[in-house]
C-alpha positions, 0 to 999 in steps of 0.5 A: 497467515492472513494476507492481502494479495496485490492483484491487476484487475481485469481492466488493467493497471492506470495513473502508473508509469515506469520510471526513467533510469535516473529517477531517484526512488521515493517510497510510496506516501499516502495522505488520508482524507475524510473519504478518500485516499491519495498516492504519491511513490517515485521509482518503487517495486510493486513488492515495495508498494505492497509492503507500504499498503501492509503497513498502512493496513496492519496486515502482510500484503503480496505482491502479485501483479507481476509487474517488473521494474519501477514505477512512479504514482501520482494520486493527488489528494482530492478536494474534500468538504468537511464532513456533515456531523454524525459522518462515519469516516471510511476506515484506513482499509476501505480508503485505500482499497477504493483507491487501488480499485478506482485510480490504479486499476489494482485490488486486494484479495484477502487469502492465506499466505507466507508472511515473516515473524521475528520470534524471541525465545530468549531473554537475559540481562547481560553479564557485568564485565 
């Protein structure tokens, strides 16, 4: 099916580092504001983090950055004024697509891969005891 693949850019990953052995994992946060996107996840996989961006996007997201261990992120949000009015506020995808791209040094790349369904091909209503 349609995917996101979670990639390094050729710059290379930033604004991440691994966690120490005792840091207590905290699954990835993100804040939305007018324009911009912000991060925060303690002690998490690269797999953890692109299942938090599929589900943000509302579409399956591979993590292929090979980047073994845990990291910690810390992507604060950004001051922002209020938007003038008529603004079209970037969509949840373009958000956290910039903030991949500007802060982490990551990108996602549209593609066609594996992705996991849950099929239900029966349905009955129990018997009485």
């Amino acid at each position: 099916g349609s995917v996101y693949f979670l990639e390094i850019e050729s710059s290379g990953a930033r604004h991440i580092t691994l966690a120490s052995s005792g840091e207590r994992p905290a699954l990835p946060f993100f804040i939305l504001g007018w324009t911009r996107a912000s991060l925060s996840a303690r002690a998490v996989t690269m797999e953890e983090l692109a299942t938090a961006i599929g589900r943000q996007l509302h579409q399956a997201t591979i993590d292929r950055t090979g980047m073994a261990g845990r990291y910690s992120i810390n992507i604060p949000p950004a001051e922002e004024d209020a938007p003038p009015p008529g603004f079209r506020r970037p969509s949840v995808a373009e958000m956290i697509g910039e903030m991949l791209r500007t802060q982490l040094g990551f990108d996602l790349k549209p593609g066609r891969g594996p992705i996991k369904l849950l099929i239900v091909d029966h349905v009955q209503r129990p018997s009485p005891n």
